[in-house]
C-alpha positions in Angstrom: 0.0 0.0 0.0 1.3 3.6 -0.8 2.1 5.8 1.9 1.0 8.8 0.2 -2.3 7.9 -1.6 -3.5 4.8 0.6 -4.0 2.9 -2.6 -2.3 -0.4 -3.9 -1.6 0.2 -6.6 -1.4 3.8 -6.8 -4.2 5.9 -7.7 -3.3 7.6 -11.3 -3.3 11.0 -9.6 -0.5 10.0 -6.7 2.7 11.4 -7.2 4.2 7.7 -6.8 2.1 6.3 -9.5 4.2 4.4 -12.8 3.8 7.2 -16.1 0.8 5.7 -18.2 1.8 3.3 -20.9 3.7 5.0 -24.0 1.7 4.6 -26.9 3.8 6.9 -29.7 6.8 8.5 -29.5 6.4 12.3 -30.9 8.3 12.9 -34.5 9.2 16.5 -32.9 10.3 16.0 -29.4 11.1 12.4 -29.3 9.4 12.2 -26.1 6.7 9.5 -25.3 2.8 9.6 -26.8 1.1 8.6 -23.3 -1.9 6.3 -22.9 -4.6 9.6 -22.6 -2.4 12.4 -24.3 -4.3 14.2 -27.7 -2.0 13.9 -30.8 -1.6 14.6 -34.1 -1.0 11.9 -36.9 0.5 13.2 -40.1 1.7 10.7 -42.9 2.4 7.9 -40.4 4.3 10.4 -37.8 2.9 11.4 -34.3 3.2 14.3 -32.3 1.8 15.5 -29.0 -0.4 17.7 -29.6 1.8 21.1 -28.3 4.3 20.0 -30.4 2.5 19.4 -33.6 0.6 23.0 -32.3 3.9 25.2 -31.8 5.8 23.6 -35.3 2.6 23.2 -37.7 3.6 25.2 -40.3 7.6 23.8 -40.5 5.6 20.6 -40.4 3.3 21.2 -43.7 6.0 22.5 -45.4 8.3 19.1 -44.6 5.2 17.1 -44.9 2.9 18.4 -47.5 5.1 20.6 -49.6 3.6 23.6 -49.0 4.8 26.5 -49.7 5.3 30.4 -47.6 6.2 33.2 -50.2 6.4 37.2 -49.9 3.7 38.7 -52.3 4.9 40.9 -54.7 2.4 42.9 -56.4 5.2 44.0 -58.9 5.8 40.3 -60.2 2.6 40.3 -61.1 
């Protein structure tokens, strides 16, 4: 039984409790995809969903080949 949270085994909350089971492992961080964390799936890749958030568009342009220009109304 735990000392802290009473429970055996721990509750999921208790500061002693095993990390949930890794499921993924993010494309961007390389950091574990845990059993109850929201991803993103791109192309067979995973990312937690901060990290997919915070790099989307380096990822569409890897990814998808898109594109980021200047518009020049003079080029016209």
């Amino acid at each position: 039984m735990c000392s802290i949270c009473g429970h055996y085994p721990c509750h999921p909350q208790c500061p002693n409790a095993p990390d949930p089971e890794a499921v993924y492992e993010c494309a961007s961080c390389k950091e574990p995809i845990r059993d109850g964390d929201d991803y993103f799936e791109l192309d067979g890749d995973y990312y937690h969903e901060d990290c997919f958030l915070d790099n989307a568009p380096g990822i569409l342009v890897e990814k998808c080949g898109a594109v980021r220009g200047t518009a020049d109304a003079r080029c016209q």
